[in-house]
N, C-alpha and C positions, 0 to 999 in steps of 0.2 A: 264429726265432719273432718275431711281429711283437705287439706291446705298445698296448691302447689306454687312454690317459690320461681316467679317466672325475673331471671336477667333481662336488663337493659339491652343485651344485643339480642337477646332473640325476640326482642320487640321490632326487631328492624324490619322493613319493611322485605318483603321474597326477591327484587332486584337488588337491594344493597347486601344482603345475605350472599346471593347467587349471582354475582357478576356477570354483565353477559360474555358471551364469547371474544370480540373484539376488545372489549374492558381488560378479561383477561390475561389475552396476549400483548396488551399494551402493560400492563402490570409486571408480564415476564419479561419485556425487555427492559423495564427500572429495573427490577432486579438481577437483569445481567450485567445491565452498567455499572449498578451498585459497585458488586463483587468486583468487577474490572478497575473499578475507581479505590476499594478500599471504605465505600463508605455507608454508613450503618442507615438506616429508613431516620432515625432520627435527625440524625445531621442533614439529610437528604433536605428533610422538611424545613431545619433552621437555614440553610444556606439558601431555600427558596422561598423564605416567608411565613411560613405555614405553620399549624400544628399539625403531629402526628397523625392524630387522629382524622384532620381535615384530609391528610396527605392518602388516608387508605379511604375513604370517601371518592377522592380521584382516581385512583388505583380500581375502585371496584364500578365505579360509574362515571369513566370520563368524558362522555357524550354530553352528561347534564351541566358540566363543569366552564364555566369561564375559558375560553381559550389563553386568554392572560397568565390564569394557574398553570397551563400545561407550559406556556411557553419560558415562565420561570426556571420551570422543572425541567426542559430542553436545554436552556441555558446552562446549570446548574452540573449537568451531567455530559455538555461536552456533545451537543448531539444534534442532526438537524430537527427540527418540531414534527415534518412527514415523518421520521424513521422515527422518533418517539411515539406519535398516535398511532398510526396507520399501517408502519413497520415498509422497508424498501419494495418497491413493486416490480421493478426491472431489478434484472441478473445483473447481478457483478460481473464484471471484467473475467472471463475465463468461464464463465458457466453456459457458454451457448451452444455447449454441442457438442461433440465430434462431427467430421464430416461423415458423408458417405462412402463407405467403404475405405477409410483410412489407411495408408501404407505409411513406412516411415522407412524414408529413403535418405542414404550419407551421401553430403554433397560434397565436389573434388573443393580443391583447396582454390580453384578461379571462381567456384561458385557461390565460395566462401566470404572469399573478396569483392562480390560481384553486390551480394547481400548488405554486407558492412559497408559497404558505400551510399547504401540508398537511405540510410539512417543516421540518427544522429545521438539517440540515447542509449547508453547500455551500461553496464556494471563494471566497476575494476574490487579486484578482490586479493587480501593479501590476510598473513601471517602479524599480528600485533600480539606483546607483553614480554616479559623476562625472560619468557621458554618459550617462545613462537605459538603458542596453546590458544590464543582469539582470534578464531578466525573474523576478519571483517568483508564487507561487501558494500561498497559506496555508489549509486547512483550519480554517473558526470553526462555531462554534454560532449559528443567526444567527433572528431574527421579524421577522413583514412588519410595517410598517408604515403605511399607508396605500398611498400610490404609494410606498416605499422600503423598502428592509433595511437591520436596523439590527445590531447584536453588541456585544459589553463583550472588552475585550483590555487590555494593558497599554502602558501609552504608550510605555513603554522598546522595547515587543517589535517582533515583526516583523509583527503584524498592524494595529501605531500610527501605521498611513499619516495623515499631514500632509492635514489642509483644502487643498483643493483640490487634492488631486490625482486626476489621471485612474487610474479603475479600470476592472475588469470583475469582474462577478461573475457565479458558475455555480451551479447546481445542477441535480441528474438524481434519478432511478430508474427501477430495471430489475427487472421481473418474472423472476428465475433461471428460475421452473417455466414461463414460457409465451414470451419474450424479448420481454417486448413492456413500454416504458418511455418515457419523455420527457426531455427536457433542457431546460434555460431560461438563458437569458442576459443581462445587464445591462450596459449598457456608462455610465459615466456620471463625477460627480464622487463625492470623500467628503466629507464635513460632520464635526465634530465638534457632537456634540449639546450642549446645555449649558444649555435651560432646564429649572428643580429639576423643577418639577414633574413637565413630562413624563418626564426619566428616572423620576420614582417611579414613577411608572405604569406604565411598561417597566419597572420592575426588580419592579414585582408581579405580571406579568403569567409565564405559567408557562414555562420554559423558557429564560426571559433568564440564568438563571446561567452563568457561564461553563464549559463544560467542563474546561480545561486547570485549572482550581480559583488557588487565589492571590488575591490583591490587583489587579482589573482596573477601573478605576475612568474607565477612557476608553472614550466609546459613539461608532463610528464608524456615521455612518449615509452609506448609499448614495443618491446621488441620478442617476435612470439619465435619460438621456436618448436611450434604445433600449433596447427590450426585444424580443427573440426568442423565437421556440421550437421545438420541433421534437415530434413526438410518434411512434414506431412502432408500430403496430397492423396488426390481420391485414386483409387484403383483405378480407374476410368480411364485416368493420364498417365499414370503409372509405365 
């Protein structure tokens, strides 16, 4: 008589063997966060309670699972509880398109200015380390000022770039519903501002507080000496 030696897991039941499809893809995105995160299914399971073994239980069937377990494991990984089970169901910021019949038209330098006025966020971006070699790119709250942009930061921070130095500065928007936006760019020096008066006047003016909130009492203002633009639009208008 001949004997066949049957394992404890292939006594599992056909759904915990064969995870279903949404199980699946919720299992692949733990293991993208894992990787992102640095941290092993083990750890995964001690920093959310569990054993291992419980933990690929979830991973293969988490339909049948306590919501509690999942939302440990959300926590644990830095993540909302929908983008862990269910995975994001609306487009990110930038995925909704191109327009119809898109042209990408360069806008004059009043067009330029006409744009950065209607806005209030954009990027300042400079040259940091021993040998100028990192580039950086800082997100400020920023108002036009004449021919310049100006912001309030901290002088300690990382957006308390030093008088005279060479910057660039950005800003855009993008229509999600139709894909049709602009971008504008500044290439130039920064200034440090520093007569009373006109900072009051900039700092009455709406929209000068500083986003990141705190004690920011350094106004770097932009001074460009090239301005670009670019603007996308449908052929239609063109």
């Amino acid at each position: 008589m001949e004997w066949t030696v049957v394992h404890a897991d292939q006594e599992r039941s056909g759904d915990e063997a064969q995870p279903s499809s949404e199980a699946g893809r919720m299992a692949d995105r733990m293991a993208v966060r894992r990787r992102q995160l640095g941290m092993s299914r083990d750890e995964l399971a001690r920093q959310a309670g569990m054993s291992t073994t419980y933990l690929r239980e979830v991973e293969s069937r988490a339909g049948d699972f306590d919501p509690g377990a999942l939302a440990r494991l959300a926590v644990v990984l830095d993540m909302p509880y929908e983008d862990l089970t269910t995975g994001r169901t609306d487009a990110p910021p930038g995925r909704g398109g191109p327009a119809a019949h898109p042209v990408l038209v360069r806008l004059s330098e009043q067009e330029c200015w006409q744009r950065l006025g209607t806005h209030g966020i954009g990027r300042i971006s400079y040259t940091a380390g021993p040998g100028k070699e990192a580039p950086v790119v800082v997100p400020v709250n920023f108002l036009v000022d004449g021919r310049s942009v100006v912001y309030r930061t901290d002088p300690a921070g990382v957006a308390g770039i030093r008088a005279g130095e060479p910057v660039a500065f950005e800003a855009d928007h993008v229509d999600e519903q139709t894909g049709l936006g602009w971008s504008v760019l500044l290439a130039g020096t920064a200034e440090h501002s520093a007569e009373h008066e006109s900072l009051e006047a900039l700092a009455r003016r709406r929209g000068a507080g500083p986003w990141a909130g705190g004690r920011r009492d350094l106004w770097v203002r932009v001074l460009p000496h090239q301005v670009s633009g670019r603007v996308i639009q449908s052929l239609r208008e063109a």
